[in-house]
C-alpha positions as CSV (number, residue, x, y, z in Angstrom):
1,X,97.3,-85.4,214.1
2,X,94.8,-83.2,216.2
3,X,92.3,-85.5,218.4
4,X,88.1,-84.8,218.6
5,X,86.4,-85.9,221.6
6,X,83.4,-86.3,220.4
7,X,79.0,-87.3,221.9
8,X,76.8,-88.7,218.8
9,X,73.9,-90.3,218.4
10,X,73.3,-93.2,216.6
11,X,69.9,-94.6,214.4
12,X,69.1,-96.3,217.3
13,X,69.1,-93.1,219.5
14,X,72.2,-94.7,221.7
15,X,74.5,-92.1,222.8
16,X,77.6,-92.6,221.6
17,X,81.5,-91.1,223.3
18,X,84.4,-91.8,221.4
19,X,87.7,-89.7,220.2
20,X,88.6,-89.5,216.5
21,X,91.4,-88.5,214.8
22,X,91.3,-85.3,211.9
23,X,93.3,-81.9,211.0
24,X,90.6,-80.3,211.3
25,X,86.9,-80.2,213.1
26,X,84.9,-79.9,209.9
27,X,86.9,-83.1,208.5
28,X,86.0,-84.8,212.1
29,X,82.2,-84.0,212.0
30,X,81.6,-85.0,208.3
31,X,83.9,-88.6,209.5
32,X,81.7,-89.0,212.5
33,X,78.6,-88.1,210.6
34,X,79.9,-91.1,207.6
35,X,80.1,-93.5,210.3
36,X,76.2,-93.0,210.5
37,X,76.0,-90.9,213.8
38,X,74.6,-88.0,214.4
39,X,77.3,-85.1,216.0
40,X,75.5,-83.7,219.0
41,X,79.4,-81.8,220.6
42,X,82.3,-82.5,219.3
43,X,86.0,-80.8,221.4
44,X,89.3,-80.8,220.2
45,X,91.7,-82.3,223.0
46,X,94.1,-80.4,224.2
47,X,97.9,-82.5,224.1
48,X,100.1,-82.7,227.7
49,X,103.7,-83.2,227.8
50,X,104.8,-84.9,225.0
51,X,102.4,-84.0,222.4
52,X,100.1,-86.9,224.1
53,X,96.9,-85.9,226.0
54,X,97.0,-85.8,229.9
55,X,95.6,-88.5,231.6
56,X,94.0,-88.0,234.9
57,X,93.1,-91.4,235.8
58,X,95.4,-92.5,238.8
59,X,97.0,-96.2,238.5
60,X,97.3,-98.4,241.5
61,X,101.1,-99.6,242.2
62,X,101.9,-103.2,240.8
63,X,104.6,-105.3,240.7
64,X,105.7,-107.8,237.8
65,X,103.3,-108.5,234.7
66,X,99.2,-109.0,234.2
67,X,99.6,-112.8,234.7
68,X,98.5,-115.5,232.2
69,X,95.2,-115.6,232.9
70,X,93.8,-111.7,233.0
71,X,95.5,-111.7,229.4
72,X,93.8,-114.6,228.1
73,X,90.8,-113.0,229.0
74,X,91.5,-109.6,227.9
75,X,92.7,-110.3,224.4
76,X,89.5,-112.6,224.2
77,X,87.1,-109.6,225.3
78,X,89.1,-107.4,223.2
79,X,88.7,-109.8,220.1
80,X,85.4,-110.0,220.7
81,X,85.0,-106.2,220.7
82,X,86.2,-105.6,217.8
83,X,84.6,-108.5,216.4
84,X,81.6,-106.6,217.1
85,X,82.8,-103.1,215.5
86,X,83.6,-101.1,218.3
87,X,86.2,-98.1,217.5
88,X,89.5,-99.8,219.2
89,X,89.7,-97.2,221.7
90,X,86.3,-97.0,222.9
91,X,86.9,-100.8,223.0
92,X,90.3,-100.2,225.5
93,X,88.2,-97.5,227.4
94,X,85.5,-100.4,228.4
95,X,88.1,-102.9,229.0
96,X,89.8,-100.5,230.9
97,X,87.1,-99.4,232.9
98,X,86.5,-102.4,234.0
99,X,89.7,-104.2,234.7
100,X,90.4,-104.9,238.7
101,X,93.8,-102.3,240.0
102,X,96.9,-103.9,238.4
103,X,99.5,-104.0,236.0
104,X,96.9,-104.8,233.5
105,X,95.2,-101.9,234.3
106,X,97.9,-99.4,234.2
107,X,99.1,-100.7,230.9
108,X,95.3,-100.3,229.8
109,X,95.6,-96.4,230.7
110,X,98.9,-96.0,229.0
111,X,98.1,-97.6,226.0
112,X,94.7,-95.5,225.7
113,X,96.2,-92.6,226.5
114,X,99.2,-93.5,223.3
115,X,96.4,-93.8,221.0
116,X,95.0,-90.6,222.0
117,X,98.1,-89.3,221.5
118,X,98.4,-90.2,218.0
119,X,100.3,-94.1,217.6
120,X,98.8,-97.0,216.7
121,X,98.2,-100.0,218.8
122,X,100.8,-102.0,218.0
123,X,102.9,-99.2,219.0
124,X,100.9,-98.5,222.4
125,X,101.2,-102.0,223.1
126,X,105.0,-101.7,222.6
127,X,105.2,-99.1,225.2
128,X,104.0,-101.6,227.9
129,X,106.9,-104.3,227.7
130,X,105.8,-105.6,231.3
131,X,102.5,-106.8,230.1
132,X,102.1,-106.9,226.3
133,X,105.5,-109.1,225.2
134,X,107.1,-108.7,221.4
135,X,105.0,-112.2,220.3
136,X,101.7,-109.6,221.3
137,X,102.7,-106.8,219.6
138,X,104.2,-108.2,216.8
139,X,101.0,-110.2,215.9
140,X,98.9,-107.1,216.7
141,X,101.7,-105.0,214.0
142,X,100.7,-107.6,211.6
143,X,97.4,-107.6,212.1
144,X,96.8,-104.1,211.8
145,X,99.2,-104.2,208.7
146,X,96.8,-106.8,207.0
147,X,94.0,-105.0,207.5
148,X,92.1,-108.2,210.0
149,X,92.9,-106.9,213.6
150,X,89.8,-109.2,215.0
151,X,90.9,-111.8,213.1
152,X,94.4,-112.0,214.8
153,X,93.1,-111.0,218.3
154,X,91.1,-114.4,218.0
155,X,93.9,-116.1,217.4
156,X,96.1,-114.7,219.9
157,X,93.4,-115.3,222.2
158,X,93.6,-118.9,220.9
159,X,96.9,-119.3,221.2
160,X,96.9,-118.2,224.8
161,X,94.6,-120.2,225.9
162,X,96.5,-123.6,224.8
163,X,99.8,-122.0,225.8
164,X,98.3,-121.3,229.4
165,X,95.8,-124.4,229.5
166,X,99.8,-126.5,228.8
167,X,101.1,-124.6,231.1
168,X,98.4,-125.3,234.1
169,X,98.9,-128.6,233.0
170,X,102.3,-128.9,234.1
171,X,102.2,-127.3,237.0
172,X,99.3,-129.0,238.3
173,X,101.4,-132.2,237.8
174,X,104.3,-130.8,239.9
175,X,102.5,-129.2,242.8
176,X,101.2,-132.2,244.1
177,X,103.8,-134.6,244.7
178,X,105.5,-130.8,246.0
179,X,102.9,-130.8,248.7
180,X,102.7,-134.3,249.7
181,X,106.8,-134.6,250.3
182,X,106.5,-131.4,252.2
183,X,103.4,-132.7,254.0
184,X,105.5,-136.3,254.9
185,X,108.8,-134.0,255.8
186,X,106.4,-132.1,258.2
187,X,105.2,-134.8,259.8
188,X,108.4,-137.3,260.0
189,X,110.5,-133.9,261.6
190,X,107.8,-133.2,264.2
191,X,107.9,-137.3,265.0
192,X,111.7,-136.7,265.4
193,X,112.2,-133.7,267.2
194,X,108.9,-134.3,269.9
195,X,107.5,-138.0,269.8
196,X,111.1,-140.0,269.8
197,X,113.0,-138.1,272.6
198,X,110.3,-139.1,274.7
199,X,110.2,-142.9,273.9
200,X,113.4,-142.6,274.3
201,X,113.1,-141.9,278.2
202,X,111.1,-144.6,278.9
203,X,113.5,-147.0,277.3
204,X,116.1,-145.2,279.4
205,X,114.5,-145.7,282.6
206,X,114.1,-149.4,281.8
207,X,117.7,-149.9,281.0
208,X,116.6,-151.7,278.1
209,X,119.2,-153.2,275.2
210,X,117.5,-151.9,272.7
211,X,117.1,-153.5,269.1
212,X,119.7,-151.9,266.2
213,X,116.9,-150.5,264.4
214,X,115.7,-149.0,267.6
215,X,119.2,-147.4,268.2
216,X,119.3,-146.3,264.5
217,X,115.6,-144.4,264.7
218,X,116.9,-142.3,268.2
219,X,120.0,-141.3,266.3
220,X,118.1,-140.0,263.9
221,X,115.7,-138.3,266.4
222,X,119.0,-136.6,268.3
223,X,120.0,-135.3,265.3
224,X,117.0,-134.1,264.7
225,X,116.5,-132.1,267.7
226,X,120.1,-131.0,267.4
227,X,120.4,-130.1,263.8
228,X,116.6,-129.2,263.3
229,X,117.4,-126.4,261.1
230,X,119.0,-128.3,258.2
231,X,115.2,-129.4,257.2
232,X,114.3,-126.1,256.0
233,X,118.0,-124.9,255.5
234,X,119.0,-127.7,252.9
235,X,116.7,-127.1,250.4
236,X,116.8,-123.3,250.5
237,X,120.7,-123.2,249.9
238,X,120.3,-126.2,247.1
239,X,117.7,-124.0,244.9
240,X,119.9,-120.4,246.3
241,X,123.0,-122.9,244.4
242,X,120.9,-123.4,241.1
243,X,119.9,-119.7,240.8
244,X,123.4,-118.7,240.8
245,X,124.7,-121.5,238.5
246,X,121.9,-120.4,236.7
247,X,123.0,-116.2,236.6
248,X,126.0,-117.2,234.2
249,X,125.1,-118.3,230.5
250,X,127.0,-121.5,230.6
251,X,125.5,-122.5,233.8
252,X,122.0,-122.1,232.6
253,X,122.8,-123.9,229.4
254,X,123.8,-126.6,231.5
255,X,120.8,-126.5,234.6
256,X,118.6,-126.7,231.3
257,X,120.3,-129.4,229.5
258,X,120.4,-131.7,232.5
259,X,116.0,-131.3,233.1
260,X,115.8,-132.3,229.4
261,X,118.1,-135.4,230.3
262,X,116.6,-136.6,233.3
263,X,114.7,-139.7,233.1
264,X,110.5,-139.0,232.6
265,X,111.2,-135.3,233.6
266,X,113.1,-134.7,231.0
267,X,110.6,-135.8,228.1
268,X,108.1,-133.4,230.0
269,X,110.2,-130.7,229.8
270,X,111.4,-131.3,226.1
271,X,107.6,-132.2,224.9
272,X,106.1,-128.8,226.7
273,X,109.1,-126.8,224.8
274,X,108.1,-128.3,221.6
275,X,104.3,-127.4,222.1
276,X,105.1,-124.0,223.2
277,X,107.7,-122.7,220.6
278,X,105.8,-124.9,217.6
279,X,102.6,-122.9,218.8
280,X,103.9,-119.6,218.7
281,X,105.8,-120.1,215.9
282,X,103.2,-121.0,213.9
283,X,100.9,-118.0,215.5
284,X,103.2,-115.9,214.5
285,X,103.6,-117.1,210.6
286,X,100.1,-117.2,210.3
287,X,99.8,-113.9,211.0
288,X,101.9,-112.7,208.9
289,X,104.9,-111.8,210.9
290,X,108.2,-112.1,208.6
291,X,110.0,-115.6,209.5
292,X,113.1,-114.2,211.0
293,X,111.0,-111.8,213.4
294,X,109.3,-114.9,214.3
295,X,112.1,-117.3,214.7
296,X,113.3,-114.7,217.2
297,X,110.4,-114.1,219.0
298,X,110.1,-117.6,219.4
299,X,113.6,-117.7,220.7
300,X,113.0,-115.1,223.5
301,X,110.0,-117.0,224.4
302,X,111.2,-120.4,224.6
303,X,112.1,-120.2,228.2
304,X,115.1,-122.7,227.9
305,X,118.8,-122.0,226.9
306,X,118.9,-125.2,224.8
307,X,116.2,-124.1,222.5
308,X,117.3,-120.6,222.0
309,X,120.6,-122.0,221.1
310,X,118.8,-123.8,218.2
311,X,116.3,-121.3,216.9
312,X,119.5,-118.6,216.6
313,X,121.1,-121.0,214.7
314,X,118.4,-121.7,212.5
315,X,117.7,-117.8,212.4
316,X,121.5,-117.5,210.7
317,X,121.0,-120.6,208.5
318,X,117.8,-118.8,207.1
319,X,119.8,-115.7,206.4
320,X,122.1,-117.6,204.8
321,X,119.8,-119.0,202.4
322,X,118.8,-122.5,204.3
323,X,115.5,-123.8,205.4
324,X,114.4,-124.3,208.5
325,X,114.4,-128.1,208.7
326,X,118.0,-128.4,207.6
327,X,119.5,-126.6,211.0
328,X,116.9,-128.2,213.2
329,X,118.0,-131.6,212.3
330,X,121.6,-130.7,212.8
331,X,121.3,-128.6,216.4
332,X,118.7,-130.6,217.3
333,X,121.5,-133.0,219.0
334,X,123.5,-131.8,222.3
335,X,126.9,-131.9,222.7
336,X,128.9,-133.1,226.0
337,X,128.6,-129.9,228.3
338,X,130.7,-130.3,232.2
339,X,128.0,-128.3,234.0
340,X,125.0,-130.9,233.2
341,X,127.5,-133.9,233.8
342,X,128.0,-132.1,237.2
343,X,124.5,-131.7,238.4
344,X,123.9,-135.9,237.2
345,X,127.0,-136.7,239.3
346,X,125.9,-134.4,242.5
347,X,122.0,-135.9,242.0
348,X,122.8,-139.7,242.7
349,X,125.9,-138.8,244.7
350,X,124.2,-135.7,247.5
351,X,121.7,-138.0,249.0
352,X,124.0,-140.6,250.8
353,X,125.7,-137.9,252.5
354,X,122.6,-138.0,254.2
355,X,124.4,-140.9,256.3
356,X,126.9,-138.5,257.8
357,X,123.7,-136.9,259.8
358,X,123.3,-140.0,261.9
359,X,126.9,-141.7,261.5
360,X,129.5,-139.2,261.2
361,X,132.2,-141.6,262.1
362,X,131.6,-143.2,258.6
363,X,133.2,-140.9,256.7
364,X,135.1,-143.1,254.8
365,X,132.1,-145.5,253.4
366,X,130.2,-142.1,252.7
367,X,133.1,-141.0,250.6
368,X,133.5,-144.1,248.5
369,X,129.5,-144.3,248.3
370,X,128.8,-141.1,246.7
371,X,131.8,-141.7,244.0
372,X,130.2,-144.6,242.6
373,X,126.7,-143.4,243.0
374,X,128.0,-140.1,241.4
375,X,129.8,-142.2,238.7
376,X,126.4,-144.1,237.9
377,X,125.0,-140.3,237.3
378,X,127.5,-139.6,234.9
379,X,126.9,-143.1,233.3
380,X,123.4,-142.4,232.4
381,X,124.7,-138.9,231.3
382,X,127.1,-140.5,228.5
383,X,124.3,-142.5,227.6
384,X,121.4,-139.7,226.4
385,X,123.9,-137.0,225.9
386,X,123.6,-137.3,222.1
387,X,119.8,-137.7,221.8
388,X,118.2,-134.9,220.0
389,X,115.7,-132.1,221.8
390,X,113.9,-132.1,218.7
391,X,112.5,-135.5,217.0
392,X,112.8,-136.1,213.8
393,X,108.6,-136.0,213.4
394,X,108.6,-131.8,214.2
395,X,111.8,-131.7,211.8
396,X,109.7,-133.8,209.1
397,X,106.7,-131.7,209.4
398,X,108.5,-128.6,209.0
399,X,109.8,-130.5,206.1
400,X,106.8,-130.9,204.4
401,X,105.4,-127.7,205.9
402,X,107.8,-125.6,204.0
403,X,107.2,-127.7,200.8
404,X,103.8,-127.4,200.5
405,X,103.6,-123.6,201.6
406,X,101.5,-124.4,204.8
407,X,104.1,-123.7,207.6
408,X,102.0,-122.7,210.0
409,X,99.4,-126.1,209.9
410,X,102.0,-128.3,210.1
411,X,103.2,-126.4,213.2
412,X,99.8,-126.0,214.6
413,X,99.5,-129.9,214.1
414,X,102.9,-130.6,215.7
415,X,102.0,-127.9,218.7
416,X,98.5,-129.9,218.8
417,X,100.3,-133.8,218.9
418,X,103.0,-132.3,221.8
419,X,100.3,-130.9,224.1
420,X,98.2,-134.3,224.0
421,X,101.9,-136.0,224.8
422,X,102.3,-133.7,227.8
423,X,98.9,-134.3,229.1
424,X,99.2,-138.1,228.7
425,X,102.8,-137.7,230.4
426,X,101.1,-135.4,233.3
427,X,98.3,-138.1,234.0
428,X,100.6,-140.6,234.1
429,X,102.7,-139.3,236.9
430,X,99.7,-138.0,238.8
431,X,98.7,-141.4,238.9
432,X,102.1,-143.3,239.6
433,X,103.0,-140.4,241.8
434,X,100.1,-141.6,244.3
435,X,100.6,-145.1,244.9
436,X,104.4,-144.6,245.0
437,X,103.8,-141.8,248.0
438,X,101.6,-144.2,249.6
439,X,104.5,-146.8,249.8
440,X,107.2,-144.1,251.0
441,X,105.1,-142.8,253.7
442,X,104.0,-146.8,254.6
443,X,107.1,-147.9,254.9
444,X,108.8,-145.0,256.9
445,X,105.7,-145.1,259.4
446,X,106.5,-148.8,259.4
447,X,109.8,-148.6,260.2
448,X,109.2,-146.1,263.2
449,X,106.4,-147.7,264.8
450,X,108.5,-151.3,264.7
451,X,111.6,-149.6,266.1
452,X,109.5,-148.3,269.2
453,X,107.2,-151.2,269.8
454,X,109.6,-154.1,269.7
455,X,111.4,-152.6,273.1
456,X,107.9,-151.9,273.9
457,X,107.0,-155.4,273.9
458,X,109.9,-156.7,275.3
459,X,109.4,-154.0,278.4
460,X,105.5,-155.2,278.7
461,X,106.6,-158.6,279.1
462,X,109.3,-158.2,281.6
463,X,106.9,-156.5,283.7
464,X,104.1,-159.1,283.5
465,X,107.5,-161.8,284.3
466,X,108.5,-159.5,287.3
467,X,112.2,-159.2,285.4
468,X,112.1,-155.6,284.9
469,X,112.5,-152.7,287.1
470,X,112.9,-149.0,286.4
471,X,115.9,-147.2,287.6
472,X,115.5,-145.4,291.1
């Protein structure tokens, strides 16, 4: 359909620039002048390549998507736009205008210039996969289908406010105990590798016999200095390891399966999985998006292998005829699976190799350690192998959510109760986290300053007695 580029007054004498849609002019001027403007020029456009009209706004180069919180705020300004009755391309244009050089941005321009060119937004929108995900278009599709575009934008706005308020959340939890342990690694290495050598020469040039725990703090320090690289190195190849376990689908299954499993983690991980998909599956119900789009949308969105196992199974049991609380109840509980047992076998049985850095010689002891620390890993992993993802109070609710015809308050209520549980969980470990820091860093400080001051005092004492004398 032709596009008008039109300039109109309205009754308050505001000058008005916006682009309509008509097969011809006259049919565009007696639109504009039903909207209650008054036409003062009105231009066909003239369509580029493509049968879309040429944009000549230059975008900036970006990487990656528009990031959680520009799209929280654009999808709340754009509500709000059209809250207000703005045409939705003038509405883009402004939003547009105004956005900072990004991804976000460049989407903005292609989207406006889709419209332009004839689609609808939903469509636009779909045009931008980077940016505006299926859950965004879908619930813009069914918005525009329902006729209450506003309506839904305020919701998704909503919706992505709690999704990336959770989110926050739990990363705000992780990134400081992150920072401390790198902060305490920091420190202890640069102890090592420059403050022990040079005790160390001192005790040397006293001919001391030094205590064991002495002996065992400047074997540390010597391998320190020698092997200074493994700090840094160590915990590059471990996550380098995951990544690639991680590349194959079984592998992921298990990485995934063994965070839900770990003790106090694991509920974190499982309860911010529940919040999430319950929350956008309900966003998406309520806004009319058919169940099986929705299930699947959820699905792609869930961010763990564990849970898109589950929703694709209860996406074929719906097709079949089921509900969707029948399924969840029966996925809902994990099998054995060898790649999680490996990873709770390699957790509790990695960190005593640690002893082969200062005492290589022990071998032996080393080898027999990790087996049985490994073999307490795989313990606790027999014991919570069975226990379901998904308690029974989100399959009840769904339950009576189905029953009653009100899917999408139950899941709103269940996404509510879930978020609460992860901020409770979050505050808890932010304050046990602390203390517990406090203690590890206490006692390692401890343990070094004893280690150098007990020759210390034995040296200051000699030398008051007249028993010691340095070498040379």
């Amino acid at each position: 359909m032709p596009t008008f580029q039109f300039e109109a007054m309205d009754p308050q004498g505001q000058e008005i620039r916006d682009v309509i849609e008509a097969q011809t002019q006259e049919e565009a001027q007696a639109t504009i002048r039903s909207m209650g403007y008054f036409v003062t020029k009105i231009v066909a456009q003239k369509a580029g390549r493509g049968g879309r009209v040429g944009s000549k706004r230059r975008k900036s180069f970006a990487i990656g998507g528009a990031g959680g919180k520009r799209m929280v705020t654009f999808t709340r300004q754009l509500s709000i736009l059209q809250d207000a009755g703005l045409p939705i391309l003038r509405s883009l244009r402004i939003l547009e205008q105004q956005s900072t050089p990004g991804a976000l941005k460049n989407a903005l321009i292609d989207v406006c210039d889709e419209i332009e060119g004839g689609a609808s937004l939903s469509e636009a929108l779909s045009k931008s996969p980077r940016v505006f995900d299926r859950l965004y278009v879908n619930m813009v599709k069914a918005g525009e289908a329902g006729g209450s575009l506003e309506v839904i934008l305020r919701r998704l706005a909503e919706f992505k406010e709690r999704t990336q308020s959770l989110k926050n959340k739990v990363i705000g939890a992780l990134i400081y105990p992150i920072l401390v342990v790198l902060a305490t690694v920091g420190i202890l290495t640069f102890i090592m590798i420059k403050v022990i050598p040079e005790f160390k020469k001192i005790f040397e040039e006293f001919g001391l016999e030094l205590p064991p725990m002495t002996e065992l703090l400047i074997a540390i320090s010597d391998r320190a200095v020698k092997m200074w690289f493994l700090v840094p190195l160590v915990p590059i190849v471990l996550i380098l390891f995951v990544y690639l376990i991680c590349w194959f689908r079984a592998g992921r299954m298990g990485w995934h399966l063994f965070l839900l499993k770990l003790p106090v983690v694991g509920r974190l991980v499982e309860k911010s999985n529940l919040a999430r998909t319950t929350r956008t599956l309900g966003a998406l119900v309520a806004s009319g998006v058919p169940i099986i789009e929705g299930l699947t949308i959820t699905r792609e969105t869930s961010g763990n292998a564990m849970y898109e196992k589950i929703y694709s199974k209860i996406t074929d049991a719906i097709r079949d005829g089921d509900t969707i609380a029948n399924p969840m109840k029966t996925y809902s509980k994990t099998g054995f699976h060898p790649v999680a047992a490996f990873f709770f076998f390699a957790t509790c049985a990695l960190p005593l190799l640690s002893v082969l850095f200062v005492k290589p010689d022990f071998w032996m002891f080393v080898l027999y350690g990790c087996g049985s620390a490994g073999m307490v890993g795989l313990l606790w992993y027999f014991l919570v192998f069975r226990r379901p993802v998904i308690e029974s109070l989100v399959v009840n609710m769904v339950d009576v959510g189905e029953e009653t015809g009100e899917l999408d308050v139950m899941l709103y209520k269940v996404a509510d109760y879930y978020e609460e549980e992860v901020r409770t969980i979050t505050d808890g470990m932010l304050k046990l986290i602390e203390p517990i820091m406090i203690i590890v860093l206490g006692l390692a400080v401890l343990f070094i300053v004893a280690s150098l001051f007990l020759p210390l005092i034995s040296i200051i004492g000699g030398l008051s007695g007249g028993k010691l004398k340095g070498k040379g």
